[in-house]
N, C-alpha and C positions, 0 to 999 in steps of 0.2 A: 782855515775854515772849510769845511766839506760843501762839494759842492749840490748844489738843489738839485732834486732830480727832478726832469720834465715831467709835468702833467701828459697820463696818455690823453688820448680825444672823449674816453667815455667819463673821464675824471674831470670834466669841464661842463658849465652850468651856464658862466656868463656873455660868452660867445657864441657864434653859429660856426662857427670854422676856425682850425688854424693853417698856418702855413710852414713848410718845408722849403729853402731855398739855400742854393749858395750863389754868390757874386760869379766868382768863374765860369759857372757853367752859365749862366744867365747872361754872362757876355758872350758866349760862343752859341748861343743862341738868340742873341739880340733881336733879327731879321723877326723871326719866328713872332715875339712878343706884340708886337706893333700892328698885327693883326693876325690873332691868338685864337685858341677854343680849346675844348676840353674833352678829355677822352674818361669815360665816366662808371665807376663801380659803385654796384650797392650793396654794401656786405652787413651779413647780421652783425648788431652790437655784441654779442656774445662773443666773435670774431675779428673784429674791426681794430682793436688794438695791436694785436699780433701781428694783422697785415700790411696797419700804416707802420708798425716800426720796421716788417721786412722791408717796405716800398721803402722806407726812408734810408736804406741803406744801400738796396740797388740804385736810388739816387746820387748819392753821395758817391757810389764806385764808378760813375760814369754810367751803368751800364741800360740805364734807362735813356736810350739816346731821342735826343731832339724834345726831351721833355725839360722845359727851364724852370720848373717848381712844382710844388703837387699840395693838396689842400686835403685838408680833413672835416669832415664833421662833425662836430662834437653830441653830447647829450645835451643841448640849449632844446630848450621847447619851444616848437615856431609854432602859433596859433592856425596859420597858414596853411600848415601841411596837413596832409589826412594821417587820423589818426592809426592806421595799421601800416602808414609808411617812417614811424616814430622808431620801429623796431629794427629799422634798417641807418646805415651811417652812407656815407658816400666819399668816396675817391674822387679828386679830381685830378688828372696829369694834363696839365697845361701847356699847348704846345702848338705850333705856326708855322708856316701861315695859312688860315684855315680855307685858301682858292688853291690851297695842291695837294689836290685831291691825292695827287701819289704818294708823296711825300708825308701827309697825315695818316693814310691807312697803312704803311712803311712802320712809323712809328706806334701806329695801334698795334701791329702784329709782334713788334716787339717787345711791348708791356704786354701783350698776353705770352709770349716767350717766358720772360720774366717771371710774370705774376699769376697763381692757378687762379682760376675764377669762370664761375658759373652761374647762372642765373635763370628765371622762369622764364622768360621771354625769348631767353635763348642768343641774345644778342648784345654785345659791349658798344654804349652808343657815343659820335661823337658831337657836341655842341658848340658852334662858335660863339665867341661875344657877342658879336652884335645879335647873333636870335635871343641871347641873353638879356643884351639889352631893349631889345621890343616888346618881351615879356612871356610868359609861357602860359600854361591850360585854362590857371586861376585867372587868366588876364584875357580870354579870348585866342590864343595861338593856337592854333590846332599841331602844327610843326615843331617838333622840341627836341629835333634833331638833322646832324647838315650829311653827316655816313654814318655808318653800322659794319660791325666783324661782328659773324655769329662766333657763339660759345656755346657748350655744351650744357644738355638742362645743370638743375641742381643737383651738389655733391652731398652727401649722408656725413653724419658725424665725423663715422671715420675715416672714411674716404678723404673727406677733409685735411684730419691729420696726418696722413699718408701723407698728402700731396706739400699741405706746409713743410713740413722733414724735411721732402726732397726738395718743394720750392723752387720747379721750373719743372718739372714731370709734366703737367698739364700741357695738353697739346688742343690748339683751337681744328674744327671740321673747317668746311670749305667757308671761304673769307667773301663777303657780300657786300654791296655800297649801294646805297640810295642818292640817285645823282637831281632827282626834283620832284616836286608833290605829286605831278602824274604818276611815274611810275607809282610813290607811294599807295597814291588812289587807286589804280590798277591793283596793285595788291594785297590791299587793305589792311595796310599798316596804322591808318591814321590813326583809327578811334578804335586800334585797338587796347585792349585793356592790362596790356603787359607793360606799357607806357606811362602808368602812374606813377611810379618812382621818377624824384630828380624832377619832376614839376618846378621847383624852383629853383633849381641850378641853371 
């Protein structure tokens, strides 16, 4: 019997997310899990399949380190989200433990090593669970994120496909961390409006 091939994430209707994992790496990152967060892309759907199947292979080669599984998006329609952030999917690389501080933005600079990626805001954010779990924009949280590594604005069609080809050519500018709401308020991060995506991740 031939086997099924997997649904990519834009080919999925009835869930909000899938998941990527394997057991080994997830025990060599045990620590990490138990108190977790997530390092966070928003890539057009037009896009998003190509990139979770690259990420799911730098997963699987080891080379996405300190990250113990990575989650995807699907096309589910959340009533919840705004409707011009429907157009976007999200990445998640889940990884711990989100009080080190080194050792998380260590592993953000690696996925972006890895993974080309750019964005309006200019920044790949990262989220622990528990701000996860107290809620985000829709619920009152002004905060919806714990660090930050800028990235380079947005790439052009082809720029794009240059960069997927080679598939680690992208290189991140100088690497930044948000360490509490002051500073954020000092630099008026909060409210600003490059923050809409990923509201409910």
């Amino acid at each position: 019997m031939a086997q099924q091939r997997k649904l990519k994430p834009t080919e999925i209707f009835d869930v909000d997310f899938i998941k990527h994992s394997n057991i080994d790496i997830q025990s060599k990152y045990k620590v990490g899990m138990e108190n977790g967060g997530k390092w966070m892309m928003f890539i057009e759907k037009s896009k998003l399949d190509e990139v979770w199947e690259k990420s799911c292979k730098l997963y699987d080669n080891g080379q996405l380190i300190g990250v113990y599984d990575i989650k995807c998006s699907t096309n589910y329609r959340d009533p919840k989200i705004k409707s011009h952030a429907q157009n976007k999917g999200a990445l998640r690389f889940n990884c711990g433990p989100a009080n080190d501080e080194k050792k998380i933005m260590e592993i953000g600079r690696n996925i972006l090593k890895m993974i080309p990626y750019r964005c309006d805001s200019g920044y790949m954010h990262f989220k622990s669970d528990e701000q996860s779990k107290i809620g985000n924009r829709h619920t009152g949280q002004k905060v919806n994120h714990l660090y930050k590594l800028e990235v380079p604005g947005r790439l052009s069609a082809d720029d794009f496909h240059k960069m997927v080809t080679s598939f680690g050519a992208l290189k991140t500018r100088n690497n930044s961390t948000t360490k509490n709401r002051e500073f954020l308020k000092k630099k008026k991060f909060l409210n600003s409006p490059d923050h809409d995506f990923g509201d409910n991740f």
